[in-house]
KEDRENVEX-206718 format. One record per residue (C-alpha): residue in three letters; x, y, z. Coordinates in steps of 0.2 Angstrom, whole numbers, padded with zeros to 4 digits, always signed. Layout:
! residues N
AlaXYZ/...
***
This chain:
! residues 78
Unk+0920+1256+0602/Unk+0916+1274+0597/Unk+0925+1288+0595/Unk+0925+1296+0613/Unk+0926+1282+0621/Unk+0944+1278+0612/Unk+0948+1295+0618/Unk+0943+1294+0635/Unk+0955+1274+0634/Unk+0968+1284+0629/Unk+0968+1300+0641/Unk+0966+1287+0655/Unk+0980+1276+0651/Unk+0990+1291+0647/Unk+0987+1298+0664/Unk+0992+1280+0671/Unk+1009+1277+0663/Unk+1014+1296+0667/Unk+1008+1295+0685/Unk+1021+1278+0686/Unk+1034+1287+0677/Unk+1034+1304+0688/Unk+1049+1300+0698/Unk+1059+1300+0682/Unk+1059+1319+0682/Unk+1047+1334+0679/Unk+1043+1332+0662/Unk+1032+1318+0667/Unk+1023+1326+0679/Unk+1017+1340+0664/Unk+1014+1324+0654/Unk+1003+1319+0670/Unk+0995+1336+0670/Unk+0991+1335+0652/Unk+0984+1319+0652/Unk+0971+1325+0668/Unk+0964+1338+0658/Unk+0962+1325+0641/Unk+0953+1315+0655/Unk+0942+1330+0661/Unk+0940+1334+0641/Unk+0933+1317+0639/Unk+0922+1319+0656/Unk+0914+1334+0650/Unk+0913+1327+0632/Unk+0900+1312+0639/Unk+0890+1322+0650/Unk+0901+1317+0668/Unk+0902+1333+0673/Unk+0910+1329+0689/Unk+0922+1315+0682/Unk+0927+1333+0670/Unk+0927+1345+0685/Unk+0938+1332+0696/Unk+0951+1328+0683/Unk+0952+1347+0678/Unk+0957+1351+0696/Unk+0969+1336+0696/Unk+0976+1344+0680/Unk+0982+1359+0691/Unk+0987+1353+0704/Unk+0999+1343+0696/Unk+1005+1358+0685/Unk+1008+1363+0702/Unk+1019+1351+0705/Unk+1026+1351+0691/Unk+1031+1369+0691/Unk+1037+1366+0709/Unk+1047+1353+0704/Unk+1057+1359+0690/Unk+1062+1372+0702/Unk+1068+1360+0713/Unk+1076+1350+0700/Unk+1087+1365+0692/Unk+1092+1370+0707/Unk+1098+1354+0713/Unk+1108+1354+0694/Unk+1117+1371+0701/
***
């Protein structure tokens, strides 16, 4: 296996493990958010543009969420 596609293994099965662990808290949806945009890194690395372009907009709408949830989740700690 080369190079990229050990990169594009990994930013997959990281989005995978932090998409199961979101309901833990916030933190895992940034991990979530990071991981989309190693996976549109990778899509635009082999030539998949629109694999790139679709995980890049995944990347922030899960910031999104993320920044919506850690409000949610400091103001429930008040």
């Amino acid at each position: 296996m080369d190079p990229l596609s050990l990169f594009g293994l990994f930013a997959v099965s990281a989005m995978l493990a932090f998409y199961a662990l979101e309901p833990r808290g916030p933190i895992y949806i940034l991990g979530f958010a990071a991981s989309c945009a190693l996976g549109s890194a990778y899509g635009f690395a082999q030539g998949a543009w629109p694999f790139g372009l679709v995980e890049a907009v995944w990347s922030l709408v899960a910031l999104r969420r993320y920044l919506a949830a850690r409000k949610g989740h400091s103001d429930a700690a008040r």
